[in-house]
N, CA, C and O atoms as CSV, one atom per row, in Angstrom:
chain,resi,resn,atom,element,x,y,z
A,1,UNK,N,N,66.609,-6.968,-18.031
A,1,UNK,CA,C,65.909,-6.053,-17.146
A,1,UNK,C,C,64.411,-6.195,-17.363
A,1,UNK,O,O,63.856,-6.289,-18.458
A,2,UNK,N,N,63.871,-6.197,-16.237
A,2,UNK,CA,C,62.068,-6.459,-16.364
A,2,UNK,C,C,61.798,-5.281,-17.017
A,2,UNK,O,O,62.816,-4.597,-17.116
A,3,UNK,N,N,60.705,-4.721,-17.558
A,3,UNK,CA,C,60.187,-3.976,-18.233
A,3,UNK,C,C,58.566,-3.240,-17.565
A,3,UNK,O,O,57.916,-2.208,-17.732
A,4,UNK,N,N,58.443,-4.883,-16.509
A,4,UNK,CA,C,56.763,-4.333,-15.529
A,4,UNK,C,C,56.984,-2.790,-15.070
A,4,UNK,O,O,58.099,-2.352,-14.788
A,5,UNK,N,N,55.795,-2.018,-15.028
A,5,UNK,CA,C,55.729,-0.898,-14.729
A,5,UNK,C,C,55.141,-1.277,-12.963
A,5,UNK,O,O,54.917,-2.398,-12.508
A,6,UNK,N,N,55.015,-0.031,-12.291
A,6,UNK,CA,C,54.433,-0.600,-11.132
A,6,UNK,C,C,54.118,1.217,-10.539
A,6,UNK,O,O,54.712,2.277,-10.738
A,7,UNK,N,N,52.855,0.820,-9.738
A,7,UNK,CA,C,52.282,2.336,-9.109
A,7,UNK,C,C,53.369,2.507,-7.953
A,7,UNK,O,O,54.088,3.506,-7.998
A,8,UNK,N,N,53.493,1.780,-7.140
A,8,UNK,CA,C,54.059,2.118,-5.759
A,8,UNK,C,C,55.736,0.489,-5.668
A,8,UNK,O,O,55.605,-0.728,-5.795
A,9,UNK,N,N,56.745,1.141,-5.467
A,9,UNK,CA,C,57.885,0.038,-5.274
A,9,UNK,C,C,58.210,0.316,-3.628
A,9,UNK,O,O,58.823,1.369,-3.457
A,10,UNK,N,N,57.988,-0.241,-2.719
A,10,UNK,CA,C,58.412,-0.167,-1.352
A,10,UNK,C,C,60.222,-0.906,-1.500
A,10,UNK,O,O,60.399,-2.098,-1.750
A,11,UNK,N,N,61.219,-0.045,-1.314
A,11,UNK,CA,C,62.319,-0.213,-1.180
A,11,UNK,C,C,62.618,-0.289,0.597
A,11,UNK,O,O,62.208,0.462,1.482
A,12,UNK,N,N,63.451,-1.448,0.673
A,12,UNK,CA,C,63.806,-1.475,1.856
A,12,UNK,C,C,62.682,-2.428,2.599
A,12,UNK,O,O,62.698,-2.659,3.808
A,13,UNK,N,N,61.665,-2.961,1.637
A,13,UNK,CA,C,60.496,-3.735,2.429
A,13,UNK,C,C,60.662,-4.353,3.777
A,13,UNK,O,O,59.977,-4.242,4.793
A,14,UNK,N,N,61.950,-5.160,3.481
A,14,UNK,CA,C,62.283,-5.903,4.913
A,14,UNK,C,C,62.599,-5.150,6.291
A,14,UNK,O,O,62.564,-5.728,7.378
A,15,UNK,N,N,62.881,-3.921,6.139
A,15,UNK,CA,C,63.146,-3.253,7.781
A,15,UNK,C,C,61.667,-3.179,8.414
A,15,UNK,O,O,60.584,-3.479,7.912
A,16,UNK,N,N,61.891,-2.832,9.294
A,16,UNK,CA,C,60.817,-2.222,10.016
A,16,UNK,C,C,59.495,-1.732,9.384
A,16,UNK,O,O,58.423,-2.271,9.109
A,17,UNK,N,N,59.918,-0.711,9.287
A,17,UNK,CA,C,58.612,0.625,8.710
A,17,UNK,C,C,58.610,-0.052,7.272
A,17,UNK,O,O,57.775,0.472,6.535
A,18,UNK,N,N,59.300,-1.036,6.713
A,18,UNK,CA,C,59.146,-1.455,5.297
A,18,UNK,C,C,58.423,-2.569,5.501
A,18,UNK,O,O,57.867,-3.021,4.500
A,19,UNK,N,N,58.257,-3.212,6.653
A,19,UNK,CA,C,57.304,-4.180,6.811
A,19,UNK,C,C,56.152,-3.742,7.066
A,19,UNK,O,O,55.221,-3.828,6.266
A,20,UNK,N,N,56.081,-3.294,8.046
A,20,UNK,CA,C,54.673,-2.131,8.275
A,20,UNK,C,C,54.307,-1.300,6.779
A,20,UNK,O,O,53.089,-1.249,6.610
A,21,UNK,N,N,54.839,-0.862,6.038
A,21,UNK,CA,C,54.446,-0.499,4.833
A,21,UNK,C,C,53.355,-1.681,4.276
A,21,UNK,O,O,52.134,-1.726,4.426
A,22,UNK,N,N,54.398,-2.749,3.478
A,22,UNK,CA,C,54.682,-3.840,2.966
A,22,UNK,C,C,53.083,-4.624,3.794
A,22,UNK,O,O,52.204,-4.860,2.965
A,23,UNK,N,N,52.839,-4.879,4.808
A,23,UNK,CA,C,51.354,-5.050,5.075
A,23,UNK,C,C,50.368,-4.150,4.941
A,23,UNK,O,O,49.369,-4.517,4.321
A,24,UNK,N,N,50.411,-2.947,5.418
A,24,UNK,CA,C,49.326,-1.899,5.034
A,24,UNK,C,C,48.946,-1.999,3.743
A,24,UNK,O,O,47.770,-2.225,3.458
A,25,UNK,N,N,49.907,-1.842,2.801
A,25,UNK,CA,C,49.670,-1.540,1.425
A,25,UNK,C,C,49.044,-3.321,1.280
A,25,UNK,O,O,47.831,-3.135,1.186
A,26,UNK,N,N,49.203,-4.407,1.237
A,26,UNK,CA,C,48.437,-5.678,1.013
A,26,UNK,C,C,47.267,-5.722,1.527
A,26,UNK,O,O,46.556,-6.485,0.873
A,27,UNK,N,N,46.613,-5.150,2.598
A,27,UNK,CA,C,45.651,-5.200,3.108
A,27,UNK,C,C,44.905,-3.859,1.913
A,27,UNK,O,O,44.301,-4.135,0.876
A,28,UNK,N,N,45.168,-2.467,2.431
A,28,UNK,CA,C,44.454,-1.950,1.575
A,28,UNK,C,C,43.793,-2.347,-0.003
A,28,UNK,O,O,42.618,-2.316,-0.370
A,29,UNK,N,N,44.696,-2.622,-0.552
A,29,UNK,CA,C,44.909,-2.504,-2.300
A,29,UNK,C,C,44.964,-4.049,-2.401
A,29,UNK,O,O,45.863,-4.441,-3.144
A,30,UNK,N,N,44.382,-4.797,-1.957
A,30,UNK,CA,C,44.076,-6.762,-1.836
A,30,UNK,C,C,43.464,-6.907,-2.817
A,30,UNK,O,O,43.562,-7.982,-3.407
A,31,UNK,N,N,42.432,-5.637,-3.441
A,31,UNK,CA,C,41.773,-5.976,-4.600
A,31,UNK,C,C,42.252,-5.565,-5.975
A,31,UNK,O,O,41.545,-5.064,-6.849
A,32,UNK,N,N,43.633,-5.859,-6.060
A,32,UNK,CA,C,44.227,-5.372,-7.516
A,32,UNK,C,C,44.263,-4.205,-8.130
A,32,UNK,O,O,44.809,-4.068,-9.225
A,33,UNK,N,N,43.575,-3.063,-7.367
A,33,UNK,CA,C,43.305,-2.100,-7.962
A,33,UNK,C,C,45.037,-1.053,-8.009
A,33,UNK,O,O,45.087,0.047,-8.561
A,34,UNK,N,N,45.983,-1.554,-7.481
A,34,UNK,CA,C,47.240,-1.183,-7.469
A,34,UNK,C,C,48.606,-1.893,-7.472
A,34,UNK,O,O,49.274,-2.469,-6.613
A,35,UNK,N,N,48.722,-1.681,-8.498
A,35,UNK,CA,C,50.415,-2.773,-9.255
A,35,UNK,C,C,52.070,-2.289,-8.130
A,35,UNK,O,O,52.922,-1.408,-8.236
A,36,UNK,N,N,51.905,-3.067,-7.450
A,36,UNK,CA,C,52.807,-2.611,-6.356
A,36,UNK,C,C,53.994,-3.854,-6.504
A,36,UNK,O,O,53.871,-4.963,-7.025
A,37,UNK,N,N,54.893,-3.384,-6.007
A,37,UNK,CA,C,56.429,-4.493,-5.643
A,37,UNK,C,C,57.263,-4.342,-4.364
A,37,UNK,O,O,57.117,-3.450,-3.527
A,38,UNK,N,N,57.948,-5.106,-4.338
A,38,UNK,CA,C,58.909,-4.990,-3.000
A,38,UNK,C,C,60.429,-4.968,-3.413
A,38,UNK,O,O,60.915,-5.710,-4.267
A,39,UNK,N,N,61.035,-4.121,-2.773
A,39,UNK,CA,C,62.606,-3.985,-3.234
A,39,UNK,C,C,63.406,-4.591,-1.617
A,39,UNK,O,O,62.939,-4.340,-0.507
A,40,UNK,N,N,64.638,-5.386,-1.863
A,40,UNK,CA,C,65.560,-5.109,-0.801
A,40,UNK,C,C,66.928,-5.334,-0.784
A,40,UNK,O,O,67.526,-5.262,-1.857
A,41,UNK,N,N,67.430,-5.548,0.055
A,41,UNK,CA,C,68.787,-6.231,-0.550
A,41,UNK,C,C,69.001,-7.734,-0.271
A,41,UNK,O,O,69.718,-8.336,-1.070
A,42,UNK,N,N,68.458,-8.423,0.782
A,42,UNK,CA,C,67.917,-9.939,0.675
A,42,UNK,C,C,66.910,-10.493,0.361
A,42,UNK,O,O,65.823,-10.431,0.936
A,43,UNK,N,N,67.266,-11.238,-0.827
A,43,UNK,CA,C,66.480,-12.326,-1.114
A,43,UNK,C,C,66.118,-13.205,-0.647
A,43,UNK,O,O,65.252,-13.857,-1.231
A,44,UNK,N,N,66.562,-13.582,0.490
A,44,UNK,CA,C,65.875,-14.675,1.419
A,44,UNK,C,C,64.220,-13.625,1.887
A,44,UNK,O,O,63.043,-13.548,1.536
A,45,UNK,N,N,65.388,-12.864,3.090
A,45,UNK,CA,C,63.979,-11.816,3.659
A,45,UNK,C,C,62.827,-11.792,2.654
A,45,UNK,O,O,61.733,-12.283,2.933
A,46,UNK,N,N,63.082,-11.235,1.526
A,46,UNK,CA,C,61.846,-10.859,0.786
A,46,UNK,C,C,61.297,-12.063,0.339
A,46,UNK,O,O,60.183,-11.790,-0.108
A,47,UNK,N,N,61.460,-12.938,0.265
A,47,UNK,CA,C,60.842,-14.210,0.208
A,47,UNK,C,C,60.476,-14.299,1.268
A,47,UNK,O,O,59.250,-14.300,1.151
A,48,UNK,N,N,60.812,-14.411,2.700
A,48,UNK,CA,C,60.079,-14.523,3.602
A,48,UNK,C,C,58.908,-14.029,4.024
A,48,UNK,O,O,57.858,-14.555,4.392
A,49,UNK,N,N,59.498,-12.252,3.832
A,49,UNK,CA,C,58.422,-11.576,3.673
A,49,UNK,C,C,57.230,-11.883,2.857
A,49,UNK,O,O,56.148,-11.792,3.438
A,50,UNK,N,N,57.234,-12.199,1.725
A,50,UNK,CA,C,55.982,-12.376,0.358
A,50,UNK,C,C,55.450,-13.514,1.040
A,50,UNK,O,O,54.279,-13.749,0.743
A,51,UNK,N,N,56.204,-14.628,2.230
A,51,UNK,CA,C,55.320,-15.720,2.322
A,51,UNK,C,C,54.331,-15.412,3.392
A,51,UNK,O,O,53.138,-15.716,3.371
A,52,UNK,N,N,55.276,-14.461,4.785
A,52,UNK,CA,C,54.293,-14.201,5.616
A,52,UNK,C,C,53.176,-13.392,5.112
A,52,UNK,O,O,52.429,-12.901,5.958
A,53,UNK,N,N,53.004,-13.233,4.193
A,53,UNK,CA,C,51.886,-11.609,3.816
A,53,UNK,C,C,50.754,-12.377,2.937
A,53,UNK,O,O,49.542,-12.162,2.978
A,54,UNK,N,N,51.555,-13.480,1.999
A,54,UNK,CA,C,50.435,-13.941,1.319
A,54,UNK,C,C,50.460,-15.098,1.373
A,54,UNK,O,O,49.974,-15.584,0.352
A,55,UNK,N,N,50.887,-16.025,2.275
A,55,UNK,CA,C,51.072,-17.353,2.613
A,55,UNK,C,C,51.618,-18.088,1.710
A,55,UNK,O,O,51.457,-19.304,1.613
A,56,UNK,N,N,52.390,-17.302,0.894
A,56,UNK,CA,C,52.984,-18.167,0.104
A,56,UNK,C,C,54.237,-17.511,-0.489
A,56,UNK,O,O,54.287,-16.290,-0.348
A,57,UNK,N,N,55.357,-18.157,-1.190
A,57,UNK,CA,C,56.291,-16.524,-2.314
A,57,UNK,C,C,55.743,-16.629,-3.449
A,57,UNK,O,O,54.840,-17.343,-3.886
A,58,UNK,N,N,56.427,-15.788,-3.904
A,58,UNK,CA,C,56.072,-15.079,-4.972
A,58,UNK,C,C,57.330,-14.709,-6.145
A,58,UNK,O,O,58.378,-14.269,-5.671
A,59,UNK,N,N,57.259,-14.848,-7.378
A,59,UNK,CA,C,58.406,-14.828,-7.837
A,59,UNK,C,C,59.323,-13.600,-7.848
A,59,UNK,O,O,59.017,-12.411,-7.764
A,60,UNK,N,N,60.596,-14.218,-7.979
A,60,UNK,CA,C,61.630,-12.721,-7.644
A,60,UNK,C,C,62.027,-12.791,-9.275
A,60,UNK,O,O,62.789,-11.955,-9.760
């Protein structure tokens, strides 16, 4: 089990309003000033997701 702490976990990132989250919160907080994650139940999606947002993935 990871042990990272985190300010804000967006569960459900991949729906809708979890995508719209899931960008707001990257745009705002772009400057590190908030330890955030993404929860879902696919691992593809959320890889997809992490690539559209930051042009790239990101590790799961």
């Amino acid at each position: 089990m990871n042990d990272q702490k985190y300010d804000i976990i967006i569960f459900g990132a991949t729906s809708f309003v979890g995508q719209i989250m899931t960008r707001y919160i990257k745009q705002k907080f772009n400057d590190n000033s908030l330890s955030w994650a993404i929860a879902g139940r696919s691992k593809e999606k959320l890889k997809k997701l992490t690539k559209e947002i930051n042009g790239s993935e990101i590790e799961t």
